[in-house]
VEXDREN-317461 format. One record per residue (C-alpha): residue number from 1; residue in one letter; chain; x, y, z. Coordinates in Angstrom, 3 decimals, m for minus. Example, Ala and Ser with C-alpha at 12.3 -4.5 7.8 and 13.67 -1.06 7.14 Angstrom:
<recs>
1,a,A,12.300,m4.500,7.800
2,s,A,13.670,m1.060,7.140
</recs>
This chain:
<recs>
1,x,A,15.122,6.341,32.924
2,x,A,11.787,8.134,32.451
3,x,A,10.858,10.556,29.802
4,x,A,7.597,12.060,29.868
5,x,A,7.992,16.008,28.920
6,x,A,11.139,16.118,31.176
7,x,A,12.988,13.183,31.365
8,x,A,14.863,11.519,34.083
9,x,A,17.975,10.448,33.502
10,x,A,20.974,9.143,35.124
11,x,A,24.474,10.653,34.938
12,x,A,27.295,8.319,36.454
13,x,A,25.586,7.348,39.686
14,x,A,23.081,10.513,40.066
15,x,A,19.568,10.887,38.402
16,x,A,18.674,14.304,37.246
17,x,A,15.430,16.017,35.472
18,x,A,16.366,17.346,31.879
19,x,A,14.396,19.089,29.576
20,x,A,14.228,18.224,25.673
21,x,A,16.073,21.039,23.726
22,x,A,14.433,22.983,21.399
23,x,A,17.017,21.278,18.714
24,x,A,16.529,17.674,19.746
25,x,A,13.790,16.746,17.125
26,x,A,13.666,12.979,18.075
27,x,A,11.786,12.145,21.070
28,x,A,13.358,10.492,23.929
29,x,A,12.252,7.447,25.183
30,x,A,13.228,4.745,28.199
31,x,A,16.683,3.491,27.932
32,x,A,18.133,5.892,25.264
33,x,A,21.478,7.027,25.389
34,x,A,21.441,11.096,25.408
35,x,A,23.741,13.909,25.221
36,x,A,23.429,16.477,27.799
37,x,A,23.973,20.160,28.428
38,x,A,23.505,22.215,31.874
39,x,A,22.789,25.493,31.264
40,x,A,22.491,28.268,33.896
41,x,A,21.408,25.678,36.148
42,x,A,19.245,23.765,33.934
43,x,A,19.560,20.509,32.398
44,x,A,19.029,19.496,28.933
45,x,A,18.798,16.795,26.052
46,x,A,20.860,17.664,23.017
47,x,A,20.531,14.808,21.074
48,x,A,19.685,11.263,21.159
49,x,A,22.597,9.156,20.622
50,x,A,21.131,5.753,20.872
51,x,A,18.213,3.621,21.337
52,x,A,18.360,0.702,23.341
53,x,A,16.017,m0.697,21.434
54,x,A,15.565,0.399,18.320
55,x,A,12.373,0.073,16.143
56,x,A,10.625,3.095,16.325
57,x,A,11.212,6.846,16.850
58,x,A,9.525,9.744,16.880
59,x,A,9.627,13.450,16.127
60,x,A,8.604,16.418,17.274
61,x,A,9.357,19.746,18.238
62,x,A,9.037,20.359,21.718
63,x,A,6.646,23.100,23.009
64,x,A,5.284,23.597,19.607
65,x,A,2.193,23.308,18.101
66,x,A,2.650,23.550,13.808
67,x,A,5.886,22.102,12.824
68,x,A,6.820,22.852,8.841
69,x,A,9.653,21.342,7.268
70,x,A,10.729,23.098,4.011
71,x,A,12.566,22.372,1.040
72,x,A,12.333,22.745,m2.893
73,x,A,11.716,18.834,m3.225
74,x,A,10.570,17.189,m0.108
75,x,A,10.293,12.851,m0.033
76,x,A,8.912,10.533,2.243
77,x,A,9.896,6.899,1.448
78,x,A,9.068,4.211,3.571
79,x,A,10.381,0.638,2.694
80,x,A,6.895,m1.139,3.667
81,x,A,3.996,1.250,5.332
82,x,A,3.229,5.168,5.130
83,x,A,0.718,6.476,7.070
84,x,A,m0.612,9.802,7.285
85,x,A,m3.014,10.592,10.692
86,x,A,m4.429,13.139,11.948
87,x,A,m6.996,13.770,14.287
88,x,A,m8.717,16.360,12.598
89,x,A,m8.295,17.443,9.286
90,x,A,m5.838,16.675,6.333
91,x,A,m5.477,19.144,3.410
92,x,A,m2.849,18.870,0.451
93,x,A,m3.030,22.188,m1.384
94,x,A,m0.586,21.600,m5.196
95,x,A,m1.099,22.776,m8.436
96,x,A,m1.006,19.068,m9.285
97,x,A,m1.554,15.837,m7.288
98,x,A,m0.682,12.354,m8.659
99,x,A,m1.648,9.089,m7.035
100,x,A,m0.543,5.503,m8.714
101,x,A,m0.983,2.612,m6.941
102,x,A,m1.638,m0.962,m7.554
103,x,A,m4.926,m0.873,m5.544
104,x,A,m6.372,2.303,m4.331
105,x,A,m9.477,2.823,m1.410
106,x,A,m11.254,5.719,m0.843
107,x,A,m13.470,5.160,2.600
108,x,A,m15.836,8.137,4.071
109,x,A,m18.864,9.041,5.314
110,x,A,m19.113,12.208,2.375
111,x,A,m17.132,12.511,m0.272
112,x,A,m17.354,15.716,m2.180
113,x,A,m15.792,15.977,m5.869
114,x,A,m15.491,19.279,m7.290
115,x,A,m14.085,20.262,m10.662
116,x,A,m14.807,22.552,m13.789
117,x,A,m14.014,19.148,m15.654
118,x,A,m13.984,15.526,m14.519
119,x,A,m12.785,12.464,m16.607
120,x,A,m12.745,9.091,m15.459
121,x,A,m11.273,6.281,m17.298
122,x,A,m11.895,2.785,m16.367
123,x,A,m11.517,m0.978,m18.670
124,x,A,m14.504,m1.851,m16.368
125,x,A,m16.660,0.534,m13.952
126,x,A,m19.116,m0.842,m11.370
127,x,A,m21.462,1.494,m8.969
128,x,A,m23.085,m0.122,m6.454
129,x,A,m25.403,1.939,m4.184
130,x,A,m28.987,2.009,m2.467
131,x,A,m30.038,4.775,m4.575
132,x,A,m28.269,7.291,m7.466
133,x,A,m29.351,10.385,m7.997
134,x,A,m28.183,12.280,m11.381
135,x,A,m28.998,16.357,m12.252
136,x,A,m27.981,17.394,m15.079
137,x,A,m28.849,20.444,m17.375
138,x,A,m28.029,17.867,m20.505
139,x,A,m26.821,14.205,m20.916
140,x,A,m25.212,12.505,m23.752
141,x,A,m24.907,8.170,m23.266
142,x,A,m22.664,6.844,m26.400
143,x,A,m23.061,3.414,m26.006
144,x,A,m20.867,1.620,m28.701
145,x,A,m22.465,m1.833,m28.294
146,x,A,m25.247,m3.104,m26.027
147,x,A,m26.655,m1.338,m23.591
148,x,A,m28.832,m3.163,m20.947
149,x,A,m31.327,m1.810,m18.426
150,x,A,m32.682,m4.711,m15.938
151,x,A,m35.505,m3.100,m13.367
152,x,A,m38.431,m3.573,m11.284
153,x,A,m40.206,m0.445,m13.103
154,x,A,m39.272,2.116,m15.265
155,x,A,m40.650,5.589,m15.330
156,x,A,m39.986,8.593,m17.316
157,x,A,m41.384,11.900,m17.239
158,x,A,m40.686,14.106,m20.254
159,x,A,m41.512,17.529,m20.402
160,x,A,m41.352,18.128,m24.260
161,x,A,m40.794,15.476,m27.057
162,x,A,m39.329,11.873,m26.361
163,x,A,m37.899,10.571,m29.661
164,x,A,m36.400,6.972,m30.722
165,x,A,m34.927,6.076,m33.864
166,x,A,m34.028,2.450,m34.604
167,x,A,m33.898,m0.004,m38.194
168,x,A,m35.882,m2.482,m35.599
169,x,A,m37.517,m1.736,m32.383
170,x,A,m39.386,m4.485,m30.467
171,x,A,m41.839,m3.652,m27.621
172,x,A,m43.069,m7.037,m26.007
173,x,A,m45.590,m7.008,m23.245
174,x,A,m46.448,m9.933,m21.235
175,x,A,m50.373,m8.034,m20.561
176,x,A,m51.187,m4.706,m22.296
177,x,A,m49.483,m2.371,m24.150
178,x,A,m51.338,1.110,m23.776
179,x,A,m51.555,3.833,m26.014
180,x,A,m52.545,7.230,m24.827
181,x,A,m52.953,10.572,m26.161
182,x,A,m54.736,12.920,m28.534
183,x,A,m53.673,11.661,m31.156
184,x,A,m52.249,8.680,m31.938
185,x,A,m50.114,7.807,m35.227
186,x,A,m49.055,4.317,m36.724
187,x,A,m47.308,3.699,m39.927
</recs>
C-alpha cells in the first residue's frame, strides 16, 4: 500500500509495517505483490513477486551504502537506453577500455587527457575553439598535400634560425614587404 523505507502492506484484511530484507534486492513499490516473513515479532519483505504495473524497477540494497556485484565477466545489455548517473563521481579503473559507437559525445566543463602516448585517427578532424594553445618541446607537421593557413595576422617569434626550402616560393604583399637585419642576402 505504501512503501517508503518500511512499507505498508496489507495481509488478508489487516495492514501491517514490514521492513525490506536484507535479501530483497528489488525495491518495493505501490501495488506490488510481496512475500512476507515475521520474524521474532517483526515483519518483513522477502521478495517481490509482482508488479502491478510493470515498467520499471529498481535495486538496491537496503541499509547500505557501496553495493559491488562480482563476477569474472559482468554485462549490462539494455534493448534501447543505458545510462550511467551518479551524483558525484564516476571512475572505470581496466587495463583496457573500448568504446564503439555509431556517434559518440563527450560534454564537460574540463576534460583532462593523460597518456605516455596518444594517437588519434580521424578521415576528417575539425577543432573549433575561441583560442588553442599548443607547448611542445618539438613539433613535426607532415602535410602530404596542401596545407592552408587563413588569419587576421600571423606572428612568429623564433629564437634561433627559421629555415624554408621550396622549388617555388611566392611572397605577395598588397603594401610593403620589409626586410630587416644585419645583413641581408639575395640570390
Amino acid at each position: 500500500m505504501a512503501a517508503d523505507g518500511r512499507a505498508r502492506v496489507a495481509v488478508d484484511e489487516a495492514e501491517l509495517w514490514a521492513a525490506r530484507a536484507f535479501s530483497c534486492l528489488v525495491e518495493p513499490t505501490v501495488g506490488d505483490r510481496v512475500l512476507l516473513a515475521q520474524v521474532e515479532g517483526e515483519t518483513y519483505v522477502l521478495a517481490v513477486l509482482d508488479r502491478l504495473l510493470p515498467g520499471t524497477a529498481t535495486l538496491s540494497a537496503p541499509g547500505v551504502e557501496r553495493l559491488t556485484v562480482s563476477a569474472p565477466h559482468l554485462g549490462l545489455a539494455a534493448g534501447e537506453t543505458l545510462a550511467l548517473v551518479a551524483a558525484r563521481d564516476v571512475t572505470i579503473d581496466s587495463r583496457t577500455v573500448a568504446i564503439r559507437a555509431h556517434a559518440f559525445s563527450l560534454v564537460g566543463r574540463l576534460v583532462t587527457l593523460v597518456a605516455d602516448h596518444l594517437r588519434s585517427t580521424a578521415r576528417r578532424r575539425e577543432v573549433v575553439a575561441d583560442q588553442i594553445a599548443v607547448q611542445a618541446q618539438s613539433r613535426v607537421a607532415l602535410v602530404r598535400d596542401t596545407d592552408v593557413l587563413e588569419a587576421g595576422t600571423v606572428m612568429q617569434s623564433v629564437a634561433g634560425i627559421t629555415s624554408t626550402t621550396a622549388a617555388t616560393a611566392v611572397l605577395v604583399a598588397k603594401e610593403d614587404v620589409r626586410f630587416d637585419g644585419k645583413r641581408v642576402t639575395v640570390g
